[in-house]
LUMLOBA-662601 format. One record per residue (C-alpha): x, y, z; residue number from 0. Coordinates in Angstrom, 3 decimals. Layout:
BEGIN
@px X, py Y, pz Z, n NUM
...
//
This chain:
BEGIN
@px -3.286, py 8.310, pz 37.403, n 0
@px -1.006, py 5.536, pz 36.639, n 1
@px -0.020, py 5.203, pz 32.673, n 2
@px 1.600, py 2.139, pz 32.506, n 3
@px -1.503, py -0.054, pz 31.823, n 4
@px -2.193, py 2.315, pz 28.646, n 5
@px 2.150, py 2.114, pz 28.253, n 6
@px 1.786, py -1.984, pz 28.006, n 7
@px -1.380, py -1.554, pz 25.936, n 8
@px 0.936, py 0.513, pz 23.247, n 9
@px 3.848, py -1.901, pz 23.857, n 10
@px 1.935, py -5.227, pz 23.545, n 11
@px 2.527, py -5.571, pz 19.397, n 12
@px 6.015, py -4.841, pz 20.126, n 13
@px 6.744, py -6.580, pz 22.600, n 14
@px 5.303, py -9.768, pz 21.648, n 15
@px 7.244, py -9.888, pz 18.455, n 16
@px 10.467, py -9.399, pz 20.632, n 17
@px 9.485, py -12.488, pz 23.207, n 18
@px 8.971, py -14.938, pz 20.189, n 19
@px 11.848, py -13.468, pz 18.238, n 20
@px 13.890, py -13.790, pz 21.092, n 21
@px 12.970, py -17.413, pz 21.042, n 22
@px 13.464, py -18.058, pz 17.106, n 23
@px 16.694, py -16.132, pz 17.163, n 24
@px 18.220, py -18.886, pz 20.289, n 25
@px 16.765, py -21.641, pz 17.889, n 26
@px 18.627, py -20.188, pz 15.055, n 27
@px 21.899, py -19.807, pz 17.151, n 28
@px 21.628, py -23.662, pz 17.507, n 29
@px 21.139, py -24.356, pz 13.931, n 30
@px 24.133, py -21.931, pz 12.781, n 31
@px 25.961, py -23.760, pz 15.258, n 32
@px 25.438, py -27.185, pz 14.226, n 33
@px 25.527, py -26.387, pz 10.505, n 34
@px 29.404, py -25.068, pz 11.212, n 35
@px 30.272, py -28.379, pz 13.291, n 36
@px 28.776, py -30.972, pz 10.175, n 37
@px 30.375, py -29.192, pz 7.691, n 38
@px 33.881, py -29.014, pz 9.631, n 39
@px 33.442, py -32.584, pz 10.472, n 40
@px 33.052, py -31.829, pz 14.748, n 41
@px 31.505, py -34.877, pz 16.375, n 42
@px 28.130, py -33.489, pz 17.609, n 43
@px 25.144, py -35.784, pz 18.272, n 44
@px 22.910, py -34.477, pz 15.463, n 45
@px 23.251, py -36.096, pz 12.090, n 46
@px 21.447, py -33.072, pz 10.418, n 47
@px 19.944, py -29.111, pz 11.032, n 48
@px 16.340, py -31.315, pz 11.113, n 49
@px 16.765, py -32.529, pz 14.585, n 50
@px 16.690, py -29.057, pz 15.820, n 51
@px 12.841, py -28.227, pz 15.398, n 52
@px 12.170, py -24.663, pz 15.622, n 53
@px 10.112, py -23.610, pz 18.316, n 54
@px 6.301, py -24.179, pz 18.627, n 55
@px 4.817, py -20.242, pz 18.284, n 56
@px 1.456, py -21.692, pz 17.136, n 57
@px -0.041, py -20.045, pz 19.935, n 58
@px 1.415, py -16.793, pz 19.706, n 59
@px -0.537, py -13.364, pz 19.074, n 60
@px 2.666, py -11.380, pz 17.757, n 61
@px 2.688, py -10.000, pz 13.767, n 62
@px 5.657, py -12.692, pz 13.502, n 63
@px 4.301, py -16.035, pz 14.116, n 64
@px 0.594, py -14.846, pz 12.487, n 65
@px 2.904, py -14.212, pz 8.936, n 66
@px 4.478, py -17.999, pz 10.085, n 67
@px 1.152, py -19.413, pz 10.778, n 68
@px -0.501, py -18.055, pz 8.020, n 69
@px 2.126, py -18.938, pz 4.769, n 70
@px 2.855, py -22.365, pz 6.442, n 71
@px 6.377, py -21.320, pz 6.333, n 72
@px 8.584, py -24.359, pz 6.187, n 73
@px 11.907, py -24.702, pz 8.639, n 74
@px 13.834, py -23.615, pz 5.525, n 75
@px 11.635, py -20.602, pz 5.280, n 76
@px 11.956, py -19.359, pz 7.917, n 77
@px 15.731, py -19.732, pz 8.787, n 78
@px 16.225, py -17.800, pz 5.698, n 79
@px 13.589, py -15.403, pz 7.075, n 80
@px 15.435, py -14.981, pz 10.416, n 81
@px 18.714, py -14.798, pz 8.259, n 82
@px 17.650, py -11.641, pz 6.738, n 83
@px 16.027, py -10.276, pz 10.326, n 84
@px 19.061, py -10.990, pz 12.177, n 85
@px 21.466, py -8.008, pz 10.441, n 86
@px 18.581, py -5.618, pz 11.792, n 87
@px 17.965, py -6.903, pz 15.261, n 88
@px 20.846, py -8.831, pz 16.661, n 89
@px 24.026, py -8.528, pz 14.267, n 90
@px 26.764, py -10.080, pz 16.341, n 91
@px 24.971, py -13.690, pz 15.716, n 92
@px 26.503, py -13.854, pz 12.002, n 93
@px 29.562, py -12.348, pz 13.035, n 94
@px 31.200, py -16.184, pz 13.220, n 95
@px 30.714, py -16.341, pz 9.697, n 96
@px 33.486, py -14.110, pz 9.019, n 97
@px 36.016, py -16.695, pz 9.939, n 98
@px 39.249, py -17.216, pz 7.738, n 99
@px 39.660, py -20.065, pz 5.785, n 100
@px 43.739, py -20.858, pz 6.546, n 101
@px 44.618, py -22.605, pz 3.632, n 102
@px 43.892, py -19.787, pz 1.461, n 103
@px 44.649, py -16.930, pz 3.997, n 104
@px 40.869, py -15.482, pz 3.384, n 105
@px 37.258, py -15.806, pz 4.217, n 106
@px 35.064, py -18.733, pz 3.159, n 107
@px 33.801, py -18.554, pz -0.079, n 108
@px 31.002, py -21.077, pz 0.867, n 109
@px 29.678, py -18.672, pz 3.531, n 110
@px 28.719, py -16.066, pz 1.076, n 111
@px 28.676, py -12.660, pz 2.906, n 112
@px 29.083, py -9.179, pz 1.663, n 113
@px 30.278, py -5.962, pz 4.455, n 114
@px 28.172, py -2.868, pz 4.226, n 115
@px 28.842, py 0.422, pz 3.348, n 116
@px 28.246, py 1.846, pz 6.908, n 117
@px 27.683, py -1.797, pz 9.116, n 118
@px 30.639, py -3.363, pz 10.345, n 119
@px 28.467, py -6.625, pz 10.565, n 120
@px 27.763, py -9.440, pz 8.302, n 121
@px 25.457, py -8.902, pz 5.636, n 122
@px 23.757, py -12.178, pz 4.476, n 123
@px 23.611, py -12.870, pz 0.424, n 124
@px 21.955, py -15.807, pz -1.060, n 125
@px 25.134, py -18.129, pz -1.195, n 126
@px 24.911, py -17.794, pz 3.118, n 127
@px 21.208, py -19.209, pz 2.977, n 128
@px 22.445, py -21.819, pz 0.913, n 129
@px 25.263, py -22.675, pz 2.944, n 130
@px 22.707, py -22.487, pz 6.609, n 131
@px 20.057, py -24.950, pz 4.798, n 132
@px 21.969, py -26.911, pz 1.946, n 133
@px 24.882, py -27.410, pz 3.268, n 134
@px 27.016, py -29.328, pz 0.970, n 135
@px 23.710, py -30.796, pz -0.239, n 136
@px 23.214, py -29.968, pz -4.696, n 137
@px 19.636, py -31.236, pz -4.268, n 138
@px 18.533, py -28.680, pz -1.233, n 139
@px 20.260, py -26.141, pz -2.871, n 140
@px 18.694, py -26.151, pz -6.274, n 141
@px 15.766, py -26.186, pz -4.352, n 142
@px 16.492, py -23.153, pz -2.363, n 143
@px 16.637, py -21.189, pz -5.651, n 144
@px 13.151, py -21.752, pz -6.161, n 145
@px 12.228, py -20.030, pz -2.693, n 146
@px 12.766, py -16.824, pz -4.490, n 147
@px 10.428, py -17.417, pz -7.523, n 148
@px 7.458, py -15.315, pz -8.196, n 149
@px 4.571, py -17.743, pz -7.088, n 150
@px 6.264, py -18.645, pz -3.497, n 151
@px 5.771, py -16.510, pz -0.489, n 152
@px 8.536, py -14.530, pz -0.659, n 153
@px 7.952, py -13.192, pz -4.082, n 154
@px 4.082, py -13.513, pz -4.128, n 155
@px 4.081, py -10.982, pz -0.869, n 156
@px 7.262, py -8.969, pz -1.624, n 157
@px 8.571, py -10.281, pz 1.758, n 158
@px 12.411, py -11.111, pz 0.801, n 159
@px 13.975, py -11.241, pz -2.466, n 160
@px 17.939, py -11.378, pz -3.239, n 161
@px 19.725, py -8.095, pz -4.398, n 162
@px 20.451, py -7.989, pz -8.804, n 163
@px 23.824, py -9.078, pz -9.496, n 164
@px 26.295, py -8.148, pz -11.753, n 165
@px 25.698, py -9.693, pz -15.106, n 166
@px 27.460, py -13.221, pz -15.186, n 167
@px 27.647, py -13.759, pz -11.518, n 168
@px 25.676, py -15.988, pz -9.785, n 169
@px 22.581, py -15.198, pz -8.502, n 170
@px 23.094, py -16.841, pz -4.956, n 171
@px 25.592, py -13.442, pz -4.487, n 172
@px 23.065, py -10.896, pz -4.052, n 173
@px 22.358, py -9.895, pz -0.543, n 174
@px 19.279, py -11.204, pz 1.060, n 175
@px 16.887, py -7.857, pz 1.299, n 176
@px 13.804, py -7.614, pz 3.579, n 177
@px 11.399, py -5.126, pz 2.729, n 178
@px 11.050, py -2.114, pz 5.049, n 179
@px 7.041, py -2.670, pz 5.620, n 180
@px 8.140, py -6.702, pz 7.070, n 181
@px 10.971, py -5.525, pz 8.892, n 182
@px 8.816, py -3.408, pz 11.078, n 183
@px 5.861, py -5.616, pz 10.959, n 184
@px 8.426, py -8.238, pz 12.866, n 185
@px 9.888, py -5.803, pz 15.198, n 186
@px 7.423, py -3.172, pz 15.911, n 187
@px 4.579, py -4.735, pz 15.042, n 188
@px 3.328, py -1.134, pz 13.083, n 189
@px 2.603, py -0.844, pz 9.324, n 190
@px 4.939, py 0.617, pz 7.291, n 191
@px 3.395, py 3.698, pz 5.744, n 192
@px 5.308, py 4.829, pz 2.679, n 193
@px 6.452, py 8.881, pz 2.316, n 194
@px 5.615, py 10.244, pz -0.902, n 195
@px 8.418, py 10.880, pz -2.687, n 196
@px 9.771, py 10.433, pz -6.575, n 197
@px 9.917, py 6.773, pz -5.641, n 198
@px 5.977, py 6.133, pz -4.777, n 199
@px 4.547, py 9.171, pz -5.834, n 200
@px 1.153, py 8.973, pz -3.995, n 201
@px -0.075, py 10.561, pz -1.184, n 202
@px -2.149, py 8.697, pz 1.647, n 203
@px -5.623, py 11.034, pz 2.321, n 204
@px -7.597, py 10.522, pz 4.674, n 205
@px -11.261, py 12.164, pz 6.284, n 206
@px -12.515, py 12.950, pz 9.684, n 207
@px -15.968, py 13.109, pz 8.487, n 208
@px -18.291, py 10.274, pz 8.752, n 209
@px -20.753, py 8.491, pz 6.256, n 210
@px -23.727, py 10.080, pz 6.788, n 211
@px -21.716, py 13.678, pz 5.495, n 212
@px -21.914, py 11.895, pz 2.147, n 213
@px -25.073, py 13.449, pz 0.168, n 214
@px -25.502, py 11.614, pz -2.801, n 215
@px -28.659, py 9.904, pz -4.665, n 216
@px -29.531, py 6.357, pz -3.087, n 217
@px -28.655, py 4.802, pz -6.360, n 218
@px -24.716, py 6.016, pz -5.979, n 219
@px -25.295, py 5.063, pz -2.462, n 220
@px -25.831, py 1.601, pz -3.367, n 221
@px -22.959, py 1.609, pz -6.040, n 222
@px -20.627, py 2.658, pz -3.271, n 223
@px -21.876, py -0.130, pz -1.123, n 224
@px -20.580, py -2.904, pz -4.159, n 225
@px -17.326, py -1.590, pz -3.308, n 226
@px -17.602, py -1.837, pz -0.143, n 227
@px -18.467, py -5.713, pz 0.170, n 228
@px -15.431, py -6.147, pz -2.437, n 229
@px -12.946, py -5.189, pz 0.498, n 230
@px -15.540, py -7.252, pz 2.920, n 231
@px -16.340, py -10.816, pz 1.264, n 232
@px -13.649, py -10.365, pz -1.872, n 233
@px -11.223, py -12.747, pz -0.478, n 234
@px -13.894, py -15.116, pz 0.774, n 235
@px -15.313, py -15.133, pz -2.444, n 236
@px -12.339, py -16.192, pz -4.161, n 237
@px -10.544, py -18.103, pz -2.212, n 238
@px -13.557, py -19.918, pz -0.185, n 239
@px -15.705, py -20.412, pz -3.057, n 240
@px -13.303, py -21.281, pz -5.573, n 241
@px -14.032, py -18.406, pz -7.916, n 242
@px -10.254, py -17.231, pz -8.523, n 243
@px -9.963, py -18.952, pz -11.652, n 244
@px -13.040, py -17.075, pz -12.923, n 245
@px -12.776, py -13.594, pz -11.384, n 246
@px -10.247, py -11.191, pz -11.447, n 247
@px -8.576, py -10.761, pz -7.842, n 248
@px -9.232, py -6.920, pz -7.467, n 249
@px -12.010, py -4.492, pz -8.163, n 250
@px -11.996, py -1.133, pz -10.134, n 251
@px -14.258, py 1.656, pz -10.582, n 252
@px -14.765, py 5.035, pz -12.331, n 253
@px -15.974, py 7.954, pz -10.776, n 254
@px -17.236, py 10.780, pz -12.988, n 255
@px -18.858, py 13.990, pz -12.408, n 256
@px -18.258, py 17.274, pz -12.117, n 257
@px -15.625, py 19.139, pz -9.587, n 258
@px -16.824, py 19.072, pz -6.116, n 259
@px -19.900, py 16.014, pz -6.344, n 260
@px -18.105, py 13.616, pz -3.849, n 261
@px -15.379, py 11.573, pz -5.559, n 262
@px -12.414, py 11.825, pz -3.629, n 263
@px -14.581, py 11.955, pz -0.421, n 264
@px -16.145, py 8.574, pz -0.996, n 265
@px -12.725, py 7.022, pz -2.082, n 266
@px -11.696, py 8.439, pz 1.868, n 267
@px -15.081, py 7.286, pz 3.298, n 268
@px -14.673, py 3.617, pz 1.665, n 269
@px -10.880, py 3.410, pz 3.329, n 270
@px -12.403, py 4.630, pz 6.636, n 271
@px -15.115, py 2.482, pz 7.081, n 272
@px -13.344, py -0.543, pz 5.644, n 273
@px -9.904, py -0.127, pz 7.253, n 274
@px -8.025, py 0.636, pz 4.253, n 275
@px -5.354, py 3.073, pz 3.267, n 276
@px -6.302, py 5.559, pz 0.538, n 277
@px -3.460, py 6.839, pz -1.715, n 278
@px -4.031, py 9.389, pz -4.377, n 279
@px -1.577, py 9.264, pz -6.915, n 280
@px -0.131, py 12.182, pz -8.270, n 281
@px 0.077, py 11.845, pz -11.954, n 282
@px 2.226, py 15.028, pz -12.349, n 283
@px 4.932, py 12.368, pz -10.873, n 284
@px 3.840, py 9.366, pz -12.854, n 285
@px 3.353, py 10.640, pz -16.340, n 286
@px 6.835, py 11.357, pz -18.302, n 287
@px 7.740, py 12.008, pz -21.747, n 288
@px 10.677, py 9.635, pz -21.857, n 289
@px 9.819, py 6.394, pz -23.245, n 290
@px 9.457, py 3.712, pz -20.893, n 291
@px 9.497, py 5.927, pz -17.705, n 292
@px 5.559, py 6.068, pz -17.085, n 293
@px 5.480, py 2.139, pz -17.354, n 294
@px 8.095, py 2.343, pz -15.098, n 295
@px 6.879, py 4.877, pz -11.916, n 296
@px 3.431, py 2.596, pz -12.417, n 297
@px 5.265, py -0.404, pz -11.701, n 298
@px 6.690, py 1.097, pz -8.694, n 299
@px 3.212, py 2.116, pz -7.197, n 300
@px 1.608, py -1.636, pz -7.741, n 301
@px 4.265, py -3.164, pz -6.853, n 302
@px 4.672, py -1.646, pz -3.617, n 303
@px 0.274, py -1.744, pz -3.594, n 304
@px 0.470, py -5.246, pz -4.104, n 305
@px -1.270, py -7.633, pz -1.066, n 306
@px -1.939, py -4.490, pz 0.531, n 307
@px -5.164, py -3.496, pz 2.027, n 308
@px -5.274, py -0.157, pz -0.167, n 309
@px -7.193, py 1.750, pz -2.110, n 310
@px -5.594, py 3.561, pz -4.888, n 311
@px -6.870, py 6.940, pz -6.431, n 312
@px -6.114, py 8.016, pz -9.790, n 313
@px -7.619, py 11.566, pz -9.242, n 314
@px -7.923, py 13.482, pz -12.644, n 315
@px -7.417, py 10.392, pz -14.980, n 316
@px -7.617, py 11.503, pz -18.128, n 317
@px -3.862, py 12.121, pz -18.321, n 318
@px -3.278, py 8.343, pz -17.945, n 319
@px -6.107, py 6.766, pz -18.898, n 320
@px -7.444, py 8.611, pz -21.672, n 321
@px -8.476, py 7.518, pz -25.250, n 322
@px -5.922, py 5.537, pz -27.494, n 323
@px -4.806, py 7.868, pz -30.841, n 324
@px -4.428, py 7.123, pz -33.870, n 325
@px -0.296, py 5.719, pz -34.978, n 326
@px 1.354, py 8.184, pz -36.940, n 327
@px 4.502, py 8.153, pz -34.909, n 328
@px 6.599, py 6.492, pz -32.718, n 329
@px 5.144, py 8.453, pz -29.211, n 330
@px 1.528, py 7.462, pz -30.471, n 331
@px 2.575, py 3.918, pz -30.447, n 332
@px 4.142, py 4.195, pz -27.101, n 333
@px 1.317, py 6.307, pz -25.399, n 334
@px -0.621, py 3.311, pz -26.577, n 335
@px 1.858, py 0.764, pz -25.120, n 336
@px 1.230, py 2.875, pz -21.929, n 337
@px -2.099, py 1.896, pz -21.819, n 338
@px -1.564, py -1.707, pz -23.013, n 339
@px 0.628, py -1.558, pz -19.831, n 340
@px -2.274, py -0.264, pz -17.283, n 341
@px -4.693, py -2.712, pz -18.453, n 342
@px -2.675, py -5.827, pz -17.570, n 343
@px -1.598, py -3.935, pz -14.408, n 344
@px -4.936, py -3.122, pz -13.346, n 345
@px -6.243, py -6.259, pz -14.430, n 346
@px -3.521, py -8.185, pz -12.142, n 347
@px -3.845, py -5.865, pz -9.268, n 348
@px -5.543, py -6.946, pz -6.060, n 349
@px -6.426, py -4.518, pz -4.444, n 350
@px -9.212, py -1.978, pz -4.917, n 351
@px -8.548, py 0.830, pz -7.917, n 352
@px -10.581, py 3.692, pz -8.106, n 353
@px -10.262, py 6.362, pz -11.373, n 354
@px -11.760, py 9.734, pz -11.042, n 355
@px -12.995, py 11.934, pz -14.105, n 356
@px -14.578, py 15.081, pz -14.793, n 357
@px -16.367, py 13.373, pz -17.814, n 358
@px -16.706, py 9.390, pz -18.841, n 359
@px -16.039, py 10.272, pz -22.075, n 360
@px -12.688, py 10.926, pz -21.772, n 361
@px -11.896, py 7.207, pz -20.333, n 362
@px -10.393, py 4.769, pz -23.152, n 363
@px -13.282, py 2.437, pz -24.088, n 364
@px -10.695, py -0.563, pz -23.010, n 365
@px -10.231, py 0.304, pz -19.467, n 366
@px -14.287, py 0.966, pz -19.168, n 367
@px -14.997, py -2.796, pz -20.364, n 368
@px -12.857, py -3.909, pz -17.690, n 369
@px -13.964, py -1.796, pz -15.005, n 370
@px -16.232, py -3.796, pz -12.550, n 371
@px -18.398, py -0.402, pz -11.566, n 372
@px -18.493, py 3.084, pz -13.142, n 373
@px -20.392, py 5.413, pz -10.911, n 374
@px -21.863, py 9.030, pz -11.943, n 375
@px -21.807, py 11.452, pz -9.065, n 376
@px -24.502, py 14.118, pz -10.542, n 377
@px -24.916, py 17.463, pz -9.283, n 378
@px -26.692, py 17.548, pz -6.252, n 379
@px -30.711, py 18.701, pz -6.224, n 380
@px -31.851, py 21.071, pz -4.615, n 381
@px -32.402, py 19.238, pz -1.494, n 382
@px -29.586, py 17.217, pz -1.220, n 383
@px -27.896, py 21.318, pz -1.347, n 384
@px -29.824, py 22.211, pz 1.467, n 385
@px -28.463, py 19.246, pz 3.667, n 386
@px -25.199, py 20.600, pz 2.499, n 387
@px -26.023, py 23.823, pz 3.657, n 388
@px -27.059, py 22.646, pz 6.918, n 389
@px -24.146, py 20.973, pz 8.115, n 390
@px -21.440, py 23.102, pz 6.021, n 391
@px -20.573, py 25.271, pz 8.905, n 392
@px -18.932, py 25.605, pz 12.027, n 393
@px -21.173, py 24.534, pz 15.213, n 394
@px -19.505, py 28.036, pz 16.941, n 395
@px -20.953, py 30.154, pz 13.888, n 396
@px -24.042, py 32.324, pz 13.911, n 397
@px -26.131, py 32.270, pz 10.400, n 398
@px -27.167, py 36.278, pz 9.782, n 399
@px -30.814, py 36.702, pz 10.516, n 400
@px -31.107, py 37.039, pz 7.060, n 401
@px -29.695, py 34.077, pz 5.471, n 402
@px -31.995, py 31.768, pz 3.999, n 403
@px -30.717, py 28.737, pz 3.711, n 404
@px -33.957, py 27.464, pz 2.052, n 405
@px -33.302, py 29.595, pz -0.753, n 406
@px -29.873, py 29.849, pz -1.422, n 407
@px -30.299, py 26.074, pz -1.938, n 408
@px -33.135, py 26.495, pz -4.198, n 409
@px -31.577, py 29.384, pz -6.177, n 410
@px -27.753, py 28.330, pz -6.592, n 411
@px -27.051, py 25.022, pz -8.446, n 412
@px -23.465, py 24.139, pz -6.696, n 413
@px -21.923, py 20.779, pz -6.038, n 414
@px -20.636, py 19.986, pz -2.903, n 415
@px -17.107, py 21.206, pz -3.187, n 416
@px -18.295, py 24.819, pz -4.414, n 417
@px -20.609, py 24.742, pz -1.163, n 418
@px -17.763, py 24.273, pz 1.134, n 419
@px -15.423, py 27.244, pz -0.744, n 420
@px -18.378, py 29.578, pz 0.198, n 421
@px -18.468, py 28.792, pz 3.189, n 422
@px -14.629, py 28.664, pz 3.921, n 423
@px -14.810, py 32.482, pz 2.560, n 424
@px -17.593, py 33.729, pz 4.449, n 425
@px -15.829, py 32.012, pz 7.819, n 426
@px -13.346, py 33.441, pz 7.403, n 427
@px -14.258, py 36.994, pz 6.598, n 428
@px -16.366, py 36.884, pz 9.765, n 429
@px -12.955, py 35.759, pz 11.526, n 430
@px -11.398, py 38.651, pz 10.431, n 431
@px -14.084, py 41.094, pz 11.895, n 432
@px -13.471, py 38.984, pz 14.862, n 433
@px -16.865, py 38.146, pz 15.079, n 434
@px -18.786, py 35.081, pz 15.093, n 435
@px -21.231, py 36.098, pz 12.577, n 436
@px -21.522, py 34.868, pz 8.954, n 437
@px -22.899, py 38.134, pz 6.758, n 438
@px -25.462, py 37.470, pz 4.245, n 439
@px -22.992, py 39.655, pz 1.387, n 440
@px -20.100, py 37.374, pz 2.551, n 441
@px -21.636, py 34.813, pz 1.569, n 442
@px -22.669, py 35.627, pz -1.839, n 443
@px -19.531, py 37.043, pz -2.510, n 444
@px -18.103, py 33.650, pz -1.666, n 445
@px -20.981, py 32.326, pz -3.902, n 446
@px -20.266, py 34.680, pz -6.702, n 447
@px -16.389, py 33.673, pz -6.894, n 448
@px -16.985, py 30.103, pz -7.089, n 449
@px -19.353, py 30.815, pz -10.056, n 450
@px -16.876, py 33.381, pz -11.586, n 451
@px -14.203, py 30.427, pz -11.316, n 452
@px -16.813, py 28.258, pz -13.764, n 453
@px -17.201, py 30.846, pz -16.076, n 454
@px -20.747, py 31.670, pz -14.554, n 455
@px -22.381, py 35.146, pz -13.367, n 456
@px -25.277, py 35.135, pz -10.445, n 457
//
């Protein structure tokens, strides 16, 4: 069977991104081009880098020209866009930028520039996109400045920013850095999942089971389903009906109940069935005892969160989000500040923020005013245990005649969780008889650890 139809499938994100880059990157030749022969004074027939219209990708499909088409990038934009691209997909076009000025036997100041550690090529700062769009120009290039700010696209969707500076130099000198999840959204067209690590210490979880594995009462149901249109209509909501101004732009919710009633499994169902990443931050990572450095690992997770299509997971919350304490020293004022910190955070955030807590009660009073749902996931009834039951194990394995299920429902009050360690243990004890058969004793032995673990006897 020939592959190459499935091979093109796979390749289309790609390659579209690499036909219309192809096309912006001869546009931007042109423009580099003319920009060196009006500032040297060469008699061209353009009078400025405007008569050189970049091409018309209005049409296209590829990740590129949707970002183009849908921040109305202007031409300055996105020259300063393809400046940054260019160092990462075809080098050698900047590489006339490291010409020598003669009358001062080195390079041209005006041309900003900085060479990398490892690349021989031109790396673009600031001071080049200046020189590509301003020219000689004071007015374009104040105004270039402002591309950067916080509430333009570049900022606003952590796209581009310039590189800090030493203090006292200008600003224009840092090198022009493209984040790593829009560098491969341009070239390969995939997503940029980040690796946890010290840097974003949260892990992305995900479940193969679907919704209707989820046994829980129809009122948490129908909680769960709030969240749900959040992802769904949220934007529309704000944007379309004007309701920014009076809403907050994302959506947070606490989950409480005991060990093993759903939590974390509904946070993965709600990613699944909306099409958003999960990430469960690991708090281990995130709280520290130096001042300033939990403020500081938070900023790096919603920063990195932000205009994403993710749900973050603050399993085990109480560490972060507990109750305020009383001041008697300086650590109680900054485990407060901590908090003071979160709130605007969360409150800023737009994306979807879920905490999850063994008890409500343990949840500052501040964040649960704020929070737009908090959702109690009891222990499951009798009946919703038998479900459990029922699907818990393997299609391949054969329930002893004398299991019944009826009754261990009925008898053992477990959540969901504790269900699933029984039934691990009896699985695999009957795997190590090499045997397909789950024994009655193995699994009330599994049944009688998981109560031993709560401090309960059978």
């Amino acid at each position: 069977m020939d592959a190459t139809p499935d091979l093109l499938r796979m390749a289309n994100p790609l390659a579209a991104n690499a036909r219309d880059l192809d096309r912006e990157l001869h546009w931007f030749a042109d423009v580099l081009n003319l920009r060196l022969q009006l500032y040297f004074g060469v008699e061209t027939s353009c009078s400025s880098i405007a008569d050189l219209p970049p091409p018309d990708l209005s049409r296209s499909v590829s990740s590129y020209a949707q970002f183009l088409q849908q921040h109305h990038l202007s031409t300055e934009e996105r020259l300063i866009l393809l400046l940054a691209l260019i160092p990462h997909i075809r080098p050698q076009l900047l590489d006339v930028l490291w010409g020598k000025n003669e009358s001062i036997d080195r390079g041209f100041t005006e041309f900003g520039g900085l060479h990398g550690a490892t690349h021989s090529g031109f790396i673009p700062t600031g001071e080049t996109a200046a020189f590509l769009v301003a020219g000689d120009s004071l007015v374009d290039r104040f105004a270039l400045t402002q591309l950067f700010e916080g509430d333009r696209t570049f900022a606003r969707q952590d796209v581009l920013s310039l590189a800090p500076v030493a203090p006292g130099e200008p600003i224009l000198s840092g090198a022009l850095l493209l984040s790593q999840e829009y560098r491969d959204r341009f070239t390969t067209g995939i997503e940029h999942k980040p690796n946890f690590n010290s840097n974003f210490p949260a892990r992305r979880i995900e479940t193969q089971l679907d919704w209707n594995a989820l046994v829980l009462p129809a009122a948490v149901l129908e909680q769960l389903e709030e969240i749900k249109h959040w992802i769904y209509y949220g934007r529309e909501l704000l944007q379309d009906w004007d309701m920014a101004a009076k809403l907050r732009p994302g959506f947070t919710s606490l989950f409480y109940g005991a060990p093993g009633t759903g939590k974390t499994f509904s946070a993965c169902l709600l990613g699944k069935h909306c099409g958003c990443d999960v990430y469960r931050v690991d708090l281990s990572l995130v709280v520290s005892k130096y001042i300033g450095e939990t403020e500081k690992n938070l900023a790096k997770i919603f920063d990195l969160a932000e205009h994403k299509n993710w749900i973050l997971l603050f399993d085990e919350a109480d560490a972060l989000f507990g109750k305020r304490t009383k001041v008697d020293d300086s650590h109680d004022r900054y485990a407060n500040q901590e908090i003071s910190f979160l709130l605007q955070r969360i409150e800023d955030f737009n994306g979807v923020v879920i905490l999850s807590s063994n008890l409500k009660t343990n949840i500052d009073d501040a964040f649960l005013r704020r929070f737009q749902s908090v959702i109690a996931f009891p222990m499951p009834k009798a009946a919703e245990r038998l479900r459990i039951w029922k699907h818990a194990f393997s299609a391949k394995a054969i329930l002893d005649d004398r299991i019944n299920l009826n009754r261990i429902a009925e008898t053992y009050e477990l959540s969901g969780g504790t269900i699933m360690n029984a039934v691990r243990y009896s699985s695999l004890k009957a795997l190590s008889r090499r045997s397909q058969t789950i024994l009655l004793e193995d699994l009330e032995e599994g049944i009688r650890r998981e109560f031993l673990k709560e401090g309960r006897t059978l």
